[in-house]
N, C-alpha and C positions, 0 to 999 in steps of 0.2 A: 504493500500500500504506500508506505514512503516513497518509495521509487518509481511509484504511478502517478502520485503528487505531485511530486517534483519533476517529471514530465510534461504534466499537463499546464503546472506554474508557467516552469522555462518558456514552453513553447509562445503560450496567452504574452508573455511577456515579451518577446522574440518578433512574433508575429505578426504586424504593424506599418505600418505604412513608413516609409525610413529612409532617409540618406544610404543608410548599408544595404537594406536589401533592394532598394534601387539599382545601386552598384552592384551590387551580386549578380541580378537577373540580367544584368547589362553586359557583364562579364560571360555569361551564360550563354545568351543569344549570339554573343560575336565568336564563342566557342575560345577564349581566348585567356589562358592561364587559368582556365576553370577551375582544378585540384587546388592551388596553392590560395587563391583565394578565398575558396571554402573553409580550406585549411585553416587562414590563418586567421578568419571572423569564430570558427568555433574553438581553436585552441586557444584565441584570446579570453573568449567567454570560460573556461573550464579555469583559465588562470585566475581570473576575476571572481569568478565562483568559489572556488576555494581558497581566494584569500578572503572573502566575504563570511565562511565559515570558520575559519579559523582567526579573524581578529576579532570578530563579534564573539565567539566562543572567550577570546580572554578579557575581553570585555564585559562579559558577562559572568564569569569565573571569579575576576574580582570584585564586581559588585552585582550579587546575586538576586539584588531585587529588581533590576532591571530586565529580569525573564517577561515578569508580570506583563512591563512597560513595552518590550518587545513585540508580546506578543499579542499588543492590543493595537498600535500603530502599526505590524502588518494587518489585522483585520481592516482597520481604516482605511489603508493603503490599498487594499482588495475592494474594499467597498469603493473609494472613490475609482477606481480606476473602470471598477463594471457600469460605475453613473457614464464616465466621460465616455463608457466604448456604446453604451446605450444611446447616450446622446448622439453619436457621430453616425451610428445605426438611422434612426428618426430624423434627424439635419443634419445628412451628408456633405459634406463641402464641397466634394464634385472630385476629389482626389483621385487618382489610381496610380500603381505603377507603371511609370512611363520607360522604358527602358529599347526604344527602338533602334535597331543593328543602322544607327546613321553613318560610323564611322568601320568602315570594314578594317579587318586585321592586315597591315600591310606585306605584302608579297616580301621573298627573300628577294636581294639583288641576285638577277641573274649573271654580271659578268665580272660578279665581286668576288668569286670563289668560296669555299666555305669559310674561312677564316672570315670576313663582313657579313657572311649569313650567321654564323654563330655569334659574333659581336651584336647584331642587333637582334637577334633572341634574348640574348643575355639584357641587353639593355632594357627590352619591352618588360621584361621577367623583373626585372629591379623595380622600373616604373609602377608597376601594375603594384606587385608589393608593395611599395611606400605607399602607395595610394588606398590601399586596404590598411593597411598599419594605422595610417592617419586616422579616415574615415571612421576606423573602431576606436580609437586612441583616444582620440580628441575629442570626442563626444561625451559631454558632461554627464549627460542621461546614463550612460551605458554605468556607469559607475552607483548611481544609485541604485538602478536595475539590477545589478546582480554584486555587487560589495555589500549595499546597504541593506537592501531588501531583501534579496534571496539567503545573502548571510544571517539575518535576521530570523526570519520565516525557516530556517531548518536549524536552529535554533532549538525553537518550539516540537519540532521532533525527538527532541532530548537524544537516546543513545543513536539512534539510526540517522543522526544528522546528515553523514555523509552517504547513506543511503538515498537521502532525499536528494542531496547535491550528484549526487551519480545519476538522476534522473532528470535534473536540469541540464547537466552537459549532454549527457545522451542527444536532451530534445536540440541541444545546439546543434548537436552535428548532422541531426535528423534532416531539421529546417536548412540549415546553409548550403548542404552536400544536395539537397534533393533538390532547394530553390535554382541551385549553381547547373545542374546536371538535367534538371524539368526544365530548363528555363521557356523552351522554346513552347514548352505545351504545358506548363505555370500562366508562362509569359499572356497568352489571349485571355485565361480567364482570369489574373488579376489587371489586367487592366480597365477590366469592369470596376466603376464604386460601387455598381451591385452587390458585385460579388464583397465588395468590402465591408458593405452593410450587413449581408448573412453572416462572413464571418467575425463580426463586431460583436451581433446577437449570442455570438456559440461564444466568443470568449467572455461577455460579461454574465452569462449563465454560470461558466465555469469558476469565472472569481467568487460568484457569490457563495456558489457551493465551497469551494475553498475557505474561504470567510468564515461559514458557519462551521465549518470541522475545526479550522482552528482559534473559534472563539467557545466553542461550547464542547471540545473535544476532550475536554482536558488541559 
């Protein structure tokens, strides 16, 4: 059950309308360093994650009564987050993922030999990386999402903490590997807001449910 949680958390939390997974599906459609970008949006989340468990863990070690406190600000936190995905469900902005193959991957020089065909492999392969690195790095949010609040929220798991955080990474690599490798048959149906709106409905069904297990769970 922890590790079905933290699944279903991850994901709801993952799953969003985003700078990253913009760039992911983008990355996707052009077919282009697909692996290492996946790569490196879920190994960052797993990093994130567990340090999210493990400083909130001595955080919590040392002053023990902020389990209570914990674990009443993730309930909050679930609560508002199913208001705002409810909201965005009923007054859509009109968003989707946009991510159309404008810019094709460029061809090897043909009368460069491989040595400038391998230089700019390597070059695009750097590129493309920094620009994942960033993209997950620099985004304030990502750090609340899974330091603050995931570390928090498996917490409240007590001894299976990292049971629950083995279910959040899971759902990273889930999402990012499938977004990056689906893209092209992801890509039509989320560029529906339709489709954004159903799945707004299913994740703020899911916060609520999470909410109440871990407000009245124990």
């Amino acid at each position: 059950m922890p590790f079905l949680t933290g699944l279903g958390v991850g994901l709801s939390l993952i799953i969003a309308i985003g700078a990253q997974n913009a760039f992911v599906l983008r990355q996707g459609i052009r077919r282009q360093h697909v692996f290492i970008v996946a790569l490196i949006c879920a190994a960052s989340d797993a990093v994130l994650i567990s340090a999210g468990v493990v400083g909130v863990g001595v955080a919590l070690e040392t002053v023990p009564w902020l389990v209570t406190v914990v674990r009443w600000v993730g309930v909050a936190f679930l609560v508002t987050y199913a208001f705002l995905a409810l909201r965005r469900a009923y007054k859509p902005s009109g968003e989707a993922l946009e991510a159309a193959a404008d810019a094709p991957v460029p061809d090897a020089p043909t009368g460069g030999g491989t040595t400038v065909a391998t230089r700019t492999a390597t070059s695009s392969l750097l590129a493309v990386a920094g620009a994942t690195l960033a993209i997950t790095w620099l985004n304030p949010h990502v750090y609340l999402d899974t330091v603050i609040f995931l570390g928090s929220v498996a917490q409240a798991q007590g001894a299976a903490r990292w049971i629950f955080a083995a279910g959040c990474i899971t759902g990273s690599f889930l999402w990012f590997f499938a977004l990056a490798y689906g893209a092209r048959l992801l890509g039509r149906w989320l560029s529906s807001p339709r489709a954004w709106r159903i799945l707004d409905v299913v994740v703020a069904v899911f916060m609520l449910i999470i909410a109440g297990v871990l407000a009245f769970g124990g």
